[in-house]
TIZATI-847470 format. One record per residue (C-alpha): residue number from 1; x, y, z. Coordinates in nm, 4 decimals, always signed. Layout:
<recs>
 resi       xx       yy       zz
  NUM        X        Y        Z
...
</recs>
This chain:
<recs>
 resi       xx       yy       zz
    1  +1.4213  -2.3998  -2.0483
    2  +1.1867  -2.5781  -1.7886
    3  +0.9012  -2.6598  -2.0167
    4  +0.8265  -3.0857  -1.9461
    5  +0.9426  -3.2577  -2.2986
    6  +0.5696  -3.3239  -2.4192
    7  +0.4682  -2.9904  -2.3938
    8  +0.7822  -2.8737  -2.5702
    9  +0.7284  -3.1110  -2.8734
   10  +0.3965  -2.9967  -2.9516
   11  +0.4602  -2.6308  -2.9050
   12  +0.7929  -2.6589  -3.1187
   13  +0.5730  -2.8521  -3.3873
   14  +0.3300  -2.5764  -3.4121
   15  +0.5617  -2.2855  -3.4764
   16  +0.7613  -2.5095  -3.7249
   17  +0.4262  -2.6643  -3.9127
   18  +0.1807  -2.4851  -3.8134
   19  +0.2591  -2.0880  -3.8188
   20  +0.1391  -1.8456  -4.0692
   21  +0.3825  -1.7468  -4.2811
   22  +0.4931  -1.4563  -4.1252
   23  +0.6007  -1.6187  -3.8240
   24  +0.7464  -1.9559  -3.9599
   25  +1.1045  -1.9699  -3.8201
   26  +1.4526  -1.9411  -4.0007
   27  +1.7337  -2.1738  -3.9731
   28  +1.9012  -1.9491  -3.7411
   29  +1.6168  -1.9610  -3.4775
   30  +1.6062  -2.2933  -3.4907
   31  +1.9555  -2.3351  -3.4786
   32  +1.9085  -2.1233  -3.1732
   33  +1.6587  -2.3128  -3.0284
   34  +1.9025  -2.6476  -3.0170
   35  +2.1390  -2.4414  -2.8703
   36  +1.9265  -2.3938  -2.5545
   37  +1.7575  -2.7275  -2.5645
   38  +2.1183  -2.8758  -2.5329
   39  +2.1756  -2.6624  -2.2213
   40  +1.8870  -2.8046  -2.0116
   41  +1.9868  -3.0272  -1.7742
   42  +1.7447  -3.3118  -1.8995
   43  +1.9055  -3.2411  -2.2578
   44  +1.9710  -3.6419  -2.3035
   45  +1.6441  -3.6470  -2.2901
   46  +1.5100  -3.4181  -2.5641
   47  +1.7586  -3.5709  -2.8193
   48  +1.4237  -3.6748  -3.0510
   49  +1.3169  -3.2876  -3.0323
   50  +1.6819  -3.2259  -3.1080
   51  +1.6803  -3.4363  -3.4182
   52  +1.3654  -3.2718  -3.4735
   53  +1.4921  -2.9654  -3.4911
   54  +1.7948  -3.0418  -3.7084
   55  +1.5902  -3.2194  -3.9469
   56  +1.3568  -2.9341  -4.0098
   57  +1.6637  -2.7031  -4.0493
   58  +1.7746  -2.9087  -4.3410
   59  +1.4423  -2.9454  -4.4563
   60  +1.3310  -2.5867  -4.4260
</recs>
């Protein structure tokens, strides 16, 4: 929830992209992941990472 939007990003990329297998996420915890980025104050703010997030969902 307080993580700066940068640091976010990249973090967010590498469990998406860059996990092994075991730990690539579902849907759901990505789904849940939007949830709380849209419940940070600065959530205007993150709506790239949001889009981000949605698109790997469909993608996934």
């Amino acid at each position: 929830m307080t993580l700066p939007p940068a640091e976010l990003k990249a973090k967010l990329i590498a469990w998406m992209e860059h996990s092994v297998i075991e730990i690539v996420p579902s849907r759901g915890q990505i789904a849940l992941v939007k949830d709380v980025l849209a419940e940070r104050p600065d959530a205007s703010k993150l709506a790239d990472i949001i889009a981000m997030c949605s698109h790997y969902m469909n993608d996934a």
